[in-house]
C-alpha positions in Angstrom: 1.3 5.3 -11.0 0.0 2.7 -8.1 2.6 2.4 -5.3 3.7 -1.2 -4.6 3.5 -3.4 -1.1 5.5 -2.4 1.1 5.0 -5.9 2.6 6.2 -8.0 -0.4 7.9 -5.5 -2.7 5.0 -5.7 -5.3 5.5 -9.2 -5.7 2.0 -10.2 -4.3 3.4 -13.1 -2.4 5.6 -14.3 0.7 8.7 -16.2 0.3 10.4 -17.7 3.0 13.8 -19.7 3.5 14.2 -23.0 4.9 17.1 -22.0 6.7 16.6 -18.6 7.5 18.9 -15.4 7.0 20.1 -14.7 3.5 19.4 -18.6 2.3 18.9 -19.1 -1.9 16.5 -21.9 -1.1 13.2 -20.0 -0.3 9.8 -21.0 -1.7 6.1 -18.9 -1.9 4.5 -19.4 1.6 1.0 -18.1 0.6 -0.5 -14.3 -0.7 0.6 -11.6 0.9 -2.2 -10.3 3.5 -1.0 -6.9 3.4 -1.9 -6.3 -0.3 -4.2 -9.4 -0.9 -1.7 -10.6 -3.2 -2.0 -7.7 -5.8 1.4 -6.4 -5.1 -0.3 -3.1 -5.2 -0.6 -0.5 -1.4 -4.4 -0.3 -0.7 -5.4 3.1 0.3 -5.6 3.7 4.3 -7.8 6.1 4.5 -11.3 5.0 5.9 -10.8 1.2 5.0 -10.8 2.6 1.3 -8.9 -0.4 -0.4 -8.5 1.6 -4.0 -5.0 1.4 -4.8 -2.7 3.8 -3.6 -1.3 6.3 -5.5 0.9 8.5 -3.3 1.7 9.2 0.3 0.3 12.2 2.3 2.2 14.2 4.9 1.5 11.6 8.0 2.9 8.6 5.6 -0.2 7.1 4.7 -0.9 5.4 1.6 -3.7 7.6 -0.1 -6.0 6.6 -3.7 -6.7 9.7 -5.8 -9.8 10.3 -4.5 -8.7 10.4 -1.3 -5.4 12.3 -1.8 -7.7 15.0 -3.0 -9.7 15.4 0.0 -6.7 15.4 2.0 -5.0 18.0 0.0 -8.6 20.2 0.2 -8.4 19.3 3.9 -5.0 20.8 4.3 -5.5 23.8 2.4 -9.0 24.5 3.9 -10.9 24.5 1.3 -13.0 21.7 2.3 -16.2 23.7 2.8 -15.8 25.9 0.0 -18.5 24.1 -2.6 
């Protein structure tokens, strides 16, 4: 499962009202820079930018790769090849 934008709510785009508040009228203002208009999280980890697939303990958005050399980090197991 790829976790969505945070930014846009997975909708790979910003809206924005003419009016501001919580104004019907609203209309697509461009890609979302966040997500690169995906709608999917990138990973954070070392400028990855695979999608993300789950959060680690510090809140950042992780791709499975990733996530598993942070879980082998945390359990220190890193070195044990």
């Amino acid at each position: 499962m790829i976790l969505t934008c945070t930014r846009c709510e997975g909708e790979g785009s910003i809206y924005a009202s003419r009016y501001g508040g919580n104004d019907p009228d609203v209309w697509r203002v461009g890609p979302c820079e966040d997500c690169g208009g995906s709608g999917n999280m990138a990973c954070e980890a070392r400028g990855c930018g695979e999608d993300a697939v789950a959060f680690n303990d510090d809140g950042e958005a992780l791709c499975e790769d990733c996530l598993f050399e942070w879980t082998l980090s945390e359990a220190g197991l890193e070195d044990a090849e």
